[in-house]
N, C-alpha and C positions, 0 to 999 in steps of 0.2 A: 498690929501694924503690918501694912504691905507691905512686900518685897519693894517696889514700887517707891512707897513711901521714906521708909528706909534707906533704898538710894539718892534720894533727892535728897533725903537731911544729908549724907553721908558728905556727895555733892555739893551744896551747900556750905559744908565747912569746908570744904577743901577752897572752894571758889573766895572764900570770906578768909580764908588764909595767906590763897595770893596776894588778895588786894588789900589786907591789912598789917601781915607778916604779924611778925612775934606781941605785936597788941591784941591778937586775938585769941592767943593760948591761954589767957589766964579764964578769958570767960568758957573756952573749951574744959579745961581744967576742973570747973566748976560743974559740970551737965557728965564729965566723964575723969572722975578720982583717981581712976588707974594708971591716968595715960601719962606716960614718962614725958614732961614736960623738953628735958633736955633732947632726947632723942624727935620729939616731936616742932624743937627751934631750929633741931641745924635740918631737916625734913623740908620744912617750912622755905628756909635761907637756898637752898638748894635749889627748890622749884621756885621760887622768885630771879636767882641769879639766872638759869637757863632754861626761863620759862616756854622759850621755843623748842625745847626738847619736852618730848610727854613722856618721858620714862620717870623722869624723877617725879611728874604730877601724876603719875601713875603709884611710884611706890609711895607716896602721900597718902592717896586716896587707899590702898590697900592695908595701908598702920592705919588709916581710921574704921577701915570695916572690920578691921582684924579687931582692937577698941569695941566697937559695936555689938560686935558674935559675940563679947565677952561678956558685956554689960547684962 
């Protein structure tokens, strides 16, 4: 897989996070076993509440690549 490619799924969940919030971690959950769900709801809750700030859709996006490298 491309670097490339990799960022768009990465991307992808993050964007499918915003707009679904915590209905979306169980299928995340599912494609990635490690990921602390807890840690990944209040993640989620954060960038949804101040979603005009990009730091928090920032460290979103960085626990899922960090998630990714692991896999």
């Amino acid at each position: 897989m491309t670097i490339d490619e990799r960022l768009l799924r990465i991307e992808t969940w993050r964007t499918r996070f915003i707009a679904q919030g915590i209905d979306a971690i169980d299928a995340f959950a599912l494609e990635y076993p490690t990921a602390d769900k807890r840690e990944l709801k209040r993640l989620v809750q954060q960038a949804q509440a101040i979603s005009h700030r990009h730091g928090t859709a920032r460290r979103l996006l960085r626990y899922l690549r960090a998630l990714d490298d692991a896999r």
